[in-house]
C-alpha positions as CSV (number, residue, x, y, z in Angstrom):
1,X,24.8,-30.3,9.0
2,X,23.0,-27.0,8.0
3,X,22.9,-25.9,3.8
4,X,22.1,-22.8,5.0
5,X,24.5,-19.6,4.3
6,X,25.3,-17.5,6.8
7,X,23.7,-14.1,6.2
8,X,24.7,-10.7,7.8
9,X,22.1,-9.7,10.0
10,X,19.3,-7.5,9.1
11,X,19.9,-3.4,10.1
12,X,17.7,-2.7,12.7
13,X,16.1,0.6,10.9
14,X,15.7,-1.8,7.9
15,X,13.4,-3.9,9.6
16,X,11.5,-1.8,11.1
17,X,10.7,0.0,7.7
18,X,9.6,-3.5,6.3
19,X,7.8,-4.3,9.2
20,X,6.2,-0.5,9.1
21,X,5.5,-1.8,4.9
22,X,3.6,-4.9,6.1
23,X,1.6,-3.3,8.8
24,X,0.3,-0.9,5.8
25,X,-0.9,-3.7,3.7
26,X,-2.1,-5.7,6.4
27,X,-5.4,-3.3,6.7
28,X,-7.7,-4.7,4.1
29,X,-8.9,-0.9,3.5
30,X,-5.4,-0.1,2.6
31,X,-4.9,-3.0,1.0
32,X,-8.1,-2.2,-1.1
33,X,-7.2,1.8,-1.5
34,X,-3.4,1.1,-3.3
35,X,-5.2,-1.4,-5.6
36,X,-7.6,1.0,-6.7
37,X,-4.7,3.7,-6.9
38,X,-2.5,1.1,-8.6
39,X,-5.0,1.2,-11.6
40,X,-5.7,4.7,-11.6
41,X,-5.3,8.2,-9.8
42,X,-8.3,9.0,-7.7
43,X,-9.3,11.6,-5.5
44,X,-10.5,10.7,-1.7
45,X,-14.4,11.1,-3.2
46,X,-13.6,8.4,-5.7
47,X,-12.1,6.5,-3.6
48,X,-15.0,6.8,-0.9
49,X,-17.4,6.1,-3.9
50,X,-15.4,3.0,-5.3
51,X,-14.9,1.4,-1.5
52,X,-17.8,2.5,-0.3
53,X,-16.7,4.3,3.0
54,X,-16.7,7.8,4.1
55,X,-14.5,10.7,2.9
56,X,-13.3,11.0,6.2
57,X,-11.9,7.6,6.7
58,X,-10.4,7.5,3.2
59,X,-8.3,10.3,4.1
60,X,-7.2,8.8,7.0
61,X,-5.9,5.7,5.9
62,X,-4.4,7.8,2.7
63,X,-2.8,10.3,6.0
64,X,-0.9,7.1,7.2
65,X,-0.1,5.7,3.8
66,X,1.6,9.2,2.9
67,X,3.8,8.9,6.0
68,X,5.1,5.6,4.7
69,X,5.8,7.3,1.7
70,X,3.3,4.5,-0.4
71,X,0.9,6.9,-2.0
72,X,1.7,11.0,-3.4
73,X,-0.5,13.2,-3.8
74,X,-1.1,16.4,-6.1
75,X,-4.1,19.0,-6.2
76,X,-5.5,20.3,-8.7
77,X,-8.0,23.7,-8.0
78,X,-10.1,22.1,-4.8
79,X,-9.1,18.4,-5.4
80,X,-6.5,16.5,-4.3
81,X,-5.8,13.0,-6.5
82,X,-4.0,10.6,-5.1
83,X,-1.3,8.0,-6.7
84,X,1.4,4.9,-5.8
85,X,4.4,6.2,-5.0
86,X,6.5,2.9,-4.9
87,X,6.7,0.5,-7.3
88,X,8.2,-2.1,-5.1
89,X,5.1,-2.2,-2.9
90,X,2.8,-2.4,-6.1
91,X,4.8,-5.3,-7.3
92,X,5.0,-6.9,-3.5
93,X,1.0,-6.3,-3.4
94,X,0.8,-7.7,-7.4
95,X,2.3,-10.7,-6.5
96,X,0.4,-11.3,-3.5
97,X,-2.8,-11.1,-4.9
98,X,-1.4,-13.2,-8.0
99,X,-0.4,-15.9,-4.9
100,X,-3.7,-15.8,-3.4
101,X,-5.3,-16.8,-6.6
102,X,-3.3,-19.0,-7.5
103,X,-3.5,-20.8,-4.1
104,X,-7.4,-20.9,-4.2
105,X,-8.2,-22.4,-7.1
C-alpha cells in the first residue's frame, strides 16, 4: 500500500519555467556569474576580470539570464552593473552550494 498523497499535477507552463530555472544554473559559467552577483553588483568587465573570460561571453550568458528574469540590470553613464533579480534562485543556488559542501566533507 502507497503513503504517498495524491498531488494535483504540475501546470504545464509551471514546469517548463522550473525546468527553464535549472537549465540556467546548470552552466557552471552561470552558475559562477549569479554567485559573484549574489555578493555584489558588477559590471560585465568585473565580471570578465573576476571569471576570467571575455567581455563578450559574459554578456552573453548575462543576455540569457536576463530573459529568465535571474539577473537586472541598470547603467550608469557608459556602464551597465548587473544584480540578482530573484531571491528564490539565490536561496535555491545557497542551498545547493551549502549541500555540496556539506556532502564532500
Amino acid at each position: 500500500m502507497s503513503h504517498c498523497k495524491a498531488l494535483p499535477p504540475l501546470d504545464p507552463h509551471i514546469v517548463e519555467a522550473a525546468s527553464q530555472i535549472f537549465k540556467a544554473l546548470s552552466d557552471p559559467t552561470r552558475l559562477k556569474i549569479l554567485h559573484l552577483l549574489s555578493v555584489e553588483e558588477c559590471s560585465v568587465s568585473r565580471i570578465a576580470e573576476q571569471l576570467g573570460l571575455t567581455p563578450s561571453a559574459i554578456s552573453h550568458q548575462l543576455a540569457y539570464l536576463r530573459t529568465l528574469r535571474l539577473v537586472r540590470h541598470r547603467r550608469e553613464g557608459h556602464t551597465v552593473y548587473y544584480s540578482c533579480d530573484d531571491d528564490h534562485v539565490l536561496a535555491l543556488l545557497r542551498q545547493t552550494i551549502e549541500h555540496v559542501t556539506h556532502t564532500s566533507n
